[in-house]
C-alpha positions in Angstrom: 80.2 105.7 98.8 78.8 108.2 100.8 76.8 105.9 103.1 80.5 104.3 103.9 82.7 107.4 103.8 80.3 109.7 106.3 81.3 107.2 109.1 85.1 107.3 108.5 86.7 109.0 111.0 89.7 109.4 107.9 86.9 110.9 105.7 86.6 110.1 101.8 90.1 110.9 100.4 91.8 108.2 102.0 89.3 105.2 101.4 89.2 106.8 97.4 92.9 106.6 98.0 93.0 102.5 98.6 90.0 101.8 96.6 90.5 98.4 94.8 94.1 97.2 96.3 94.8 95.8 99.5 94.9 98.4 101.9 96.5 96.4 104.6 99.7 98.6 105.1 98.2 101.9 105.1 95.4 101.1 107.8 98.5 99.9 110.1 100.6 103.0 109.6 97.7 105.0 110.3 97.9 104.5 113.9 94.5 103.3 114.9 93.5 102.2 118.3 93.5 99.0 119.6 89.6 100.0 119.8 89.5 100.0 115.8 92.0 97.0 115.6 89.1 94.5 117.1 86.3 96.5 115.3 87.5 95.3 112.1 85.8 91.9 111.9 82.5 94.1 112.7 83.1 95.9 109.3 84.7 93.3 107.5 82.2 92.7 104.0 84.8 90.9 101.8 88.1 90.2 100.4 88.4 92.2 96.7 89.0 89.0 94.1 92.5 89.6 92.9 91.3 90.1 89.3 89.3 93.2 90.3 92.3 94.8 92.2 93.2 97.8 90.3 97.2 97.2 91.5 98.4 93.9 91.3 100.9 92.4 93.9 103.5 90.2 91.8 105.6 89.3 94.6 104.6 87.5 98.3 103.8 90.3 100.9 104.7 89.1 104.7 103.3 91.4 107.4 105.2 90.9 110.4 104.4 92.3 114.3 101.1 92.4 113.8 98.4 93.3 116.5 96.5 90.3 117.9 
């Protein structure tokens, strides 16, 4: 993790924070740029298969007003 966590302009705590759930909702309330918004399919490695998701979603999420 360090390798990943030294280039995080929200340092270690919050990525340890989301680890293993979708952290969709707390990287939008966070208030990025619309810099870091288009960066993201530069950093994007994979989606976490749902059986190794340490919170489990039961219900459908819908994420409205998103960025383009």
């Amino acid at each position: 993790m360090p390798i990943c966590t030294r280039g995080h302009p929200g340092g270690h705590d919050v990525l340890v924070e989301n680890a293993g759930r979708d952290a969709t909702i707390a990287f939008l309330n966070a208030g990025h740029s619309g810099m870091a918004l288009k960066s993201l399919k530069l950093y994007e490695i994979g989606e976490l298969p749902p059986n190794e998701c340490i919170y489990r979603c039961t219900g459908k999420l819908t994420l409205t007003n998103l960025p383009d």
